[in-house]
C-alpha positions in Angstrom: 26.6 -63.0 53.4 23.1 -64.5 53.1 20.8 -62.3 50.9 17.0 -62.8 50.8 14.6 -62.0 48.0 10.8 -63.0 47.8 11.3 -65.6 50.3 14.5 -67.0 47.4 17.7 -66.9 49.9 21.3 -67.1 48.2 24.7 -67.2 49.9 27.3 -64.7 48.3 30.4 -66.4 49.7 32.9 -65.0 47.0 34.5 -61.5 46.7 32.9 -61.3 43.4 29.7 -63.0 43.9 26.4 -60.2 43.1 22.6 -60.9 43.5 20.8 -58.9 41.3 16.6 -58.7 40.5 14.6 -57.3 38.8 11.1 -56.0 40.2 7.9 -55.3 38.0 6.6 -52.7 40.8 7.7 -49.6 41.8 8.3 -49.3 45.5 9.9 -49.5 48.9 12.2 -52.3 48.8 14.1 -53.7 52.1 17.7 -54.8 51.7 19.2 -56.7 54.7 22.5 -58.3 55.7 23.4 -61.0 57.3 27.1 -62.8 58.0 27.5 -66.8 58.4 31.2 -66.7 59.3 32.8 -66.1 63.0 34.4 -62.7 61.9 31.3 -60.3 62.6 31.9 -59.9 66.5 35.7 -59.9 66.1 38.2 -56.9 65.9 38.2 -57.5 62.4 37.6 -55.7 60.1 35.0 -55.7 57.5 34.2 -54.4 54.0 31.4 -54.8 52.0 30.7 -52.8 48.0 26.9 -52.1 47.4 25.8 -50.8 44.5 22.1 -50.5 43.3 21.2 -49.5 40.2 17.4 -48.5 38.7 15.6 -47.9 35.6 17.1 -48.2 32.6 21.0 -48.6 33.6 20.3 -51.6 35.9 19.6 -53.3 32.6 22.5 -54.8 30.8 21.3 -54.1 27.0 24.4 -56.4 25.2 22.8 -59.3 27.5 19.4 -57.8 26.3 20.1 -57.7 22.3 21.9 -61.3 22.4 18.8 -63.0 24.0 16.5 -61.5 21.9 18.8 -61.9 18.4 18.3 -58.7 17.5 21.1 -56.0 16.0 23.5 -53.8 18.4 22.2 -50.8 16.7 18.5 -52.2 17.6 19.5 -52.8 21.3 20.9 -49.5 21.5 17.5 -47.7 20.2 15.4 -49.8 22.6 18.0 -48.7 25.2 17.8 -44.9 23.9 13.7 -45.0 24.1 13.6 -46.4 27.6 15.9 -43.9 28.8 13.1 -41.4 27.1 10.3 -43.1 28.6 12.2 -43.0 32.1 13.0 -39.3 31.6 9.7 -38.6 30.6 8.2 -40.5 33.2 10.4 -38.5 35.9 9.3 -34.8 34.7 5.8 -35.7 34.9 6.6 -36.9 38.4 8.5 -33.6 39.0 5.6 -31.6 37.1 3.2 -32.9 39.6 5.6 -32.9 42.5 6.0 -29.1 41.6 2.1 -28.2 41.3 2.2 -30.3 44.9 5.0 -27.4 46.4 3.1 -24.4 44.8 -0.4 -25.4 46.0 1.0 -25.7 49.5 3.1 -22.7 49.3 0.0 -20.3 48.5 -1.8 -22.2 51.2 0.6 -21.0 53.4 1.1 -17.7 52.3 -2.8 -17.6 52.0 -2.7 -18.5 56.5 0.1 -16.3 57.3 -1.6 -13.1 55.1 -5.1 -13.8 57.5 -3.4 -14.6 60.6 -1.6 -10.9 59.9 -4.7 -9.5 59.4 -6.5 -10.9 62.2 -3.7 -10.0 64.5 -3.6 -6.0 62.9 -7.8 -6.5 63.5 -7.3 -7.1 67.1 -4.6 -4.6 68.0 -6.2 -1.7 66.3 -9.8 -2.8 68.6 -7.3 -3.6 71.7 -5.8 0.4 71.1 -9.7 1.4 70.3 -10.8 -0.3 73.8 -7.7 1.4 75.8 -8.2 4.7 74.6 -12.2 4.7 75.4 -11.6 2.8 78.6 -8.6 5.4 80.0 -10.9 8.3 78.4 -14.1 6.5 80.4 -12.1 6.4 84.0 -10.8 9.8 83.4 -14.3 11.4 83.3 -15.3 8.7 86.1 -12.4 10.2 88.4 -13.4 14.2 86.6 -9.7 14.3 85.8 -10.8 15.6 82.1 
């Protein structure tokens, strides 16, 4: 399988062969596959694991607290406060999100409470117009 990162390629060729990054930007990301070998048109077939992970669990904190020669207990507090930050971070996303729905949910109700006037205002004229237009062509005819 070729995989392709910021114009880096790499060729996973083993069963346990992984690509992993890590991006400083939050975003859309594309992930595309591609196979080198003769098997992809065949009855074969074919099985592939992906697994992505974000935030603070796609960081491996033993790796993390060996480079940086700091304690285990360390590494797990730095580990602990990211997974704060990120919680943080995602109920202020969820806080705004939220004000987003309830804005839009009283614009609506705001429309639908006007358009129900507007269409009470117009049957109550229509029934107004009828009933002095029937009451105008019965005294035209002198039925009344």
């Amino acid at each position: 399988i070729n995989a392709e990162y910021m114009g880096t390629q790499q060729v996973l060729t083993k069963v346990e062969d992984s690509l992993s990054f890590v991006s400083s930007a939050a975003g859309p990301y594309t992930i595309c596959f591609e196979t080198t070998g003769p098997h992809w048109y065949t009855s074969e077939k074919f099985k592939m694991h992906l697994q992505i992970d974000a935030g603070t669990d796609a960081l491996d904190w033993g790796e993390e607290a060996t480079k940086s020669h700091i304690s285990e207990l360390h590494a797990k507090v730095k580990e602990l406060k990211a997974k704060i930050n990120e919680i943080v971070s995602e109920q202020q996303y969820l806080k705004v999100r939220e004000q987003r729905f309830r804005e839009t949910s009283d614009s609506t109700y705001e429309r639908i409470w006007m358009f129900a006037i507007m269409q009470l205002t117009i049957l109550v004229g229509t029934a107004l117009w009828q009933s002095y237009s029937l009451k105008y062509f019965l005294r035209a005819k002198k039925l009344v």
